[in-house]
N, C-alpha and C positions, 0 to 999 in steps of 0.2 A: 484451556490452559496451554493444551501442545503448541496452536494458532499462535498464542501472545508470545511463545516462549522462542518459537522458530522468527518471527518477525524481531524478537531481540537479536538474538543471533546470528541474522544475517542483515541487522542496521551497523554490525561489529565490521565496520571497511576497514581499509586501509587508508587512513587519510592523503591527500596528495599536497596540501595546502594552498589548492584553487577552490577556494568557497564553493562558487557556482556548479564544477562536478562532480565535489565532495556532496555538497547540498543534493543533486539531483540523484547520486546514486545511492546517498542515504536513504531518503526518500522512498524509491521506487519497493524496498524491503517492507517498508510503513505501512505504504500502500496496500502493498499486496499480504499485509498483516488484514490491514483493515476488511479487505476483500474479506477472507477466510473467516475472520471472527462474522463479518455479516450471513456469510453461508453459515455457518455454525446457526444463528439466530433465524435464516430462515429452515434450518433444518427440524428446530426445536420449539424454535416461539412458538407463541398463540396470538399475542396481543396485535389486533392488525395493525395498528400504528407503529409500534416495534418493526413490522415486516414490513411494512411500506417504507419508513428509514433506510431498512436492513440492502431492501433493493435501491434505493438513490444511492447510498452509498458506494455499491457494489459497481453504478453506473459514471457517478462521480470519481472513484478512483481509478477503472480500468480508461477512465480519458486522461488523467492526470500521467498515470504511468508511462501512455501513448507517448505525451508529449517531453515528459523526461527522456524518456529512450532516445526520443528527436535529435533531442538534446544534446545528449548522450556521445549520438553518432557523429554530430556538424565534426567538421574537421577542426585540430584547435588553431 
């Protein structure tokens, strides 16, 4: 619950009303919700299929973040 509840409240930006790094810094909070609930699930699961998810996901978002961040930085 902590996980879900801190990825709300730091999806809560400041909007700028440039979609794209609005989008991308919304985003990277999600992400890195996601991360934290899958750690959660490999702390706790059992079900190897749940854990083997638990780590794509964990793999799939820390690349996703990567590239926002990229993003992020390009000059505007």
């Amino acid at each position: 619950m902590a996980a879900n509840e801190k990825m709300h409240r730091d999806m809560a930006i400041t909007f700028t009303g440039d979609a794209d790094r609005d989008f991308a810094a919304s985003m990277i909070p999600h992400h890195e919700g996601a991360i934290a609930m899958a750690r959660v699930q490999l702390a706790h699961g059992r079900d190897p299929g749940m854990r083997s998810l638990a780590e794509a996901v964990i793999r799939a978002q820390e690349s996703e973040i990567a590239t926002l961040r990229a993003f992020l930085a390009r000059p505007r």
